[in-house]
N, C-alpha and C positions, 0 to 999 in steps of 0.2 A: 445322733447318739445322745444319749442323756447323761448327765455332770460325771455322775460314777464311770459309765464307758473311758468317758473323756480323760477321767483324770490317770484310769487304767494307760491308756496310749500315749499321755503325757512321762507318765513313771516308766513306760518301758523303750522309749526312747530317748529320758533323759535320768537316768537311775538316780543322780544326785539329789531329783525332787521328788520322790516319794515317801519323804516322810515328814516330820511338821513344820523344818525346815533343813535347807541345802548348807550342807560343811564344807567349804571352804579353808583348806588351811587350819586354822583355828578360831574359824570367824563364822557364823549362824546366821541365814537370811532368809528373811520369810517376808510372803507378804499376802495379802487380803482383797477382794473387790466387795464390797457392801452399797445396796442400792433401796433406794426410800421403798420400793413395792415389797422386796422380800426378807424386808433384814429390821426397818422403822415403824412402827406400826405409828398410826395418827395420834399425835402428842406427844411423840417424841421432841425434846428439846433441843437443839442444835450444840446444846454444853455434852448433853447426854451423847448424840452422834460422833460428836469428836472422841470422846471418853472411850466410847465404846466398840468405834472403825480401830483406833490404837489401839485399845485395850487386846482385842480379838490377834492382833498380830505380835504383842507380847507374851501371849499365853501361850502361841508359837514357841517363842523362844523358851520360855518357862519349862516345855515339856522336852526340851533339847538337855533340860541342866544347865541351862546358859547365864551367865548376867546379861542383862540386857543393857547397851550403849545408847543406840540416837535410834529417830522415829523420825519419818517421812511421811505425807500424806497430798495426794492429787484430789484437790474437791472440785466435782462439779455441778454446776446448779444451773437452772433457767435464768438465775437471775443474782448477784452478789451484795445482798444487803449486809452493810456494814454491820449492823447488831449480830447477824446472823454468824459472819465469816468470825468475829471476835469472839463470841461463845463460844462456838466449836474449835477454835483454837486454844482457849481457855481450857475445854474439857482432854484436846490432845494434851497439851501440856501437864495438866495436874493429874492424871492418869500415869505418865510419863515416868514425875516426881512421886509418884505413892509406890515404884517400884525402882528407883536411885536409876533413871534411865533420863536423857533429854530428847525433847520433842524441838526439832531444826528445819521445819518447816517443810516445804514440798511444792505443787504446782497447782496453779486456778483456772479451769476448761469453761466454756458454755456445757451443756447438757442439757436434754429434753426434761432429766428425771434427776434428782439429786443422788450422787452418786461418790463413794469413797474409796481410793487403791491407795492403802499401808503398806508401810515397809519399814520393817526393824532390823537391826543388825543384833545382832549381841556376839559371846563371847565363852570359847569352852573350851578347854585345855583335852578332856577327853567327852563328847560328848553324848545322852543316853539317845539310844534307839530303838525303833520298833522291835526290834530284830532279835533282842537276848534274851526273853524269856523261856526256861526251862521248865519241863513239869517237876511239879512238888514246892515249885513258885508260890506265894503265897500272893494276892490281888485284890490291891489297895484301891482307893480314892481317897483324894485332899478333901477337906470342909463335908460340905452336903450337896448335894445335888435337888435340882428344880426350882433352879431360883429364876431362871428364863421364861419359864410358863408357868410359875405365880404373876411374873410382871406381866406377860400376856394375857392372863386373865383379869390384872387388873385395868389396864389398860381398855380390855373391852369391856369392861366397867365401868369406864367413863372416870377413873379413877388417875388420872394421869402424873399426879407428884409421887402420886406410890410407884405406880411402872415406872417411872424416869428413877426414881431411886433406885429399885432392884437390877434396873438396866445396868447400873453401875459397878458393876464387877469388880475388885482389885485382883490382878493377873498376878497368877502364884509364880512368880520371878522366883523368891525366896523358897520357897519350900520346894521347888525345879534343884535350886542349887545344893540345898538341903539333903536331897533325896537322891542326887549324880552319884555320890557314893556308896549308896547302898542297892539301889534300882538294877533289874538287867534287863529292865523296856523300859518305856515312860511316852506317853503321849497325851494330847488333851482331850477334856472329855465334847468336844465343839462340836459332834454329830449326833451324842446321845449315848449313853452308857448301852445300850445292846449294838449299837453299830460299833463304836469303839471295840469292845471289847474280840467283834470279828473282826474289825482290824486288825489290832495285835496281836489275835492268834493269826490270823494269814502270816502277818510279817514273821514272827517268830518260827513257823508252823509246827503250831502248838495247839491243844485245846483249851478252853475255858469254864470252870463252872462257877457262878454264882449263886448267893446266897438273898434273897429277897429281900427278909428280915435284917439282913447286916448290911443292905444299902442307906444310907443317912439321907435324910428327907430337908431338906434348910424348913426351917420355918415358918417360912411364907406358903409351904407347899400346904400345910397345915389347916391354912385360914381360909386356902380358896378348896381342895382337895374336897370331893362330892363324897367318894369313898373310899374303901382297900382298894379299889381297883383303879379307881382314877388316880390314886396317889403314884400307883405302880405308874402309871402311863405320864405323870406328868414327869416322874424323875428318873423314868427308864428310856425314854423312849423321844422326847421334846426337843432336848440337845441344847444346844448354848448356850451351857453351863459354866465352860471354859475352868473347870476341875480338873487335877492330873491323874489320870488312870496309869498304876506303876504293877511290876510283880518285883518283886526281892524275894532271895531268902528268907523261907518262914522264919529262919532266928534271927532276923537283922531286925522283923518288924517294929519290934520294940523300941531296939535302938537308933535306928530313922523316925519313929514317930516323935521321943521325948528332942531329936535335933529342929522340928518343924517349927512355927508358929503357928499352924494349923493344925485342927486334928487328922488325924489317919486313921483310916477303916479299914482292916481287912476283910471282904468278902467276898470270899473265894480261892479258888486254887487252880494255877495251873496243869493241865491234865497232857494226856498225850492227843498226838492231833486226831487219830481216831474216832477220840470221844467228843468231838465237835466241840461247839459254844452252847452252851447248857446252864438256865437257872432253876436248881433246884432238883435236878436231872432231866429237866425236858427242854428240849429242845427252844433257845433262844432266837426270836426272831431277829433278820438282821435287818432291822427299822429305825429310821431315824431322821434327823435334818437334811434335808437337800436343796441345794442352792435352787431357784426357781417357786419354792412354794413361798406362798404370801406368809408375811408375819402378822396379816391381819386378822 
């Protein structure tokens, strides 16, 4: 079966884990596998991997409404060079501290291939889920989206301090927490704003419609983007973006947006499930990141 099958069989035998992380009491835990073939493209820096195997399983908790607590990490490599295992704990850590969370270290394997399993705890009194979106929702995203695949393409550019910068994502901990009180879904954008967005109409079962023009492009998308249509495909469709995808109350948006440090977009509106996932009124594909494809 293929990741999607998989994760279906996983969610229906174990309901706790189908959504960006498992609730516990009042306690959020997620975690991550990232591996050099399909997650690192070549020049990636070992400060950047660390940053970014954490980073990926904060943005988990982010999309819970959670603070985020401590961070665990299993690295495996062919081989443990000291410069190497110290960057990339350097990058857990300061990834860690850029969202008031600590990084407490984890376990060291041999491995054929370099490989990463996160795990973050955090913390939610009541916390957001797939599950409550209503039609006449209004559907938001944090910052801008396609900042994954500008570093992708700079990367195969041969441009590698700019990809290792954009790699570096700061995971919306804050504006998760921000957003728990006005939100009645909330998830991350980690698979690609049209797979998201069928996500959280399933969970909720709800529809979706988007607005093209009102999706926010990050800047980077700007410099490498060939045209209107590549721009579409880099910030619709690329995924590991690690943005929160929410719907609230069309009257809250305001006032969840001025509580953020990030901007908020609305584009879009929850519809009823009938009317499918829809940008623009036609039909949205449901395309996006899947574990197994090369990041190369």
């Amino acid at each position: 079966m293929d990741e999607r099958a998989a994760l279906a069989l996983v969610a229906e035998r174990l309901p706790a884990a189908g959504d960006d992380a498992a609730v516990v009491d009042d306690l959020v835990v997620t975690t991550d596998m990232l591996h050099e073939r399909t997650d690192f493209p070549d020049g990636t820096t070992p400060y950047t991997a660390g940053w970014r195997a954490v980073g990926a399983s904060l943005s988990d908790v982010a999309a819970m409404g959670a603070a985020a607590r401590c961070a665990v990490a299993a690295y495996g490599a062919p081989a443990f060079d000291p410069d190497e295992v110290g960057a990339f704990l350097d990058g857990a850590a300061d990834v860690c501290d850029a969202v008031g969370a600590e990084y407490v270290g984890g376990d060291l394997d041999g491995h054929d291939e370099f490989t990463v399993a996160s795990t973050v705890v955090g913390h939610a009194d009541d916390p957001v889920l797939r599950s409550g979106a209503s039609p006449g929702d209004a559907v938001c995203v944090t910052g801008a989206l396609g900042r994954t695949a500008a570093a992708l393409r700079r990367f195969e550019a041969g441009e590698k301090a700019r990809g290792n910068e954009l790699f570096r994502f700061v995971p919306r901990v804050a504006a998760g927490e921000a957003l728990a009180p006005h939100a009645t879904a909330m998830m991350d954008v980690s698979d690609g704003l049209a797979r998201s967005c069928h996500q959280l109409a399933a969970a909720s079962g709800v529809g979706i419609d988007v607005s093209w023009t009102a999706v926010p492009a990050a800047a980077s998308v700007d410099a490498v983007a060939r045209d209107a249509g590549d721009r579409r495909e880099l910030t619709g469709f690329v995924g590991e973006d690690f943005e929160l995808l929410c719907t609230l109350p069309a009257d809250r948006v305001q006032t969840a947006s001025a509580a953020l440090d990030v901007p908020l977009a609305a584009i879009g509106e929850v519809r009823p499930a009938d009317a499918g996932v829809t940008a623009d009124g036609d039909p949205l594909p449901d395309r996006g990141y899947t574990h197994g494809d090369s990041a190369e």
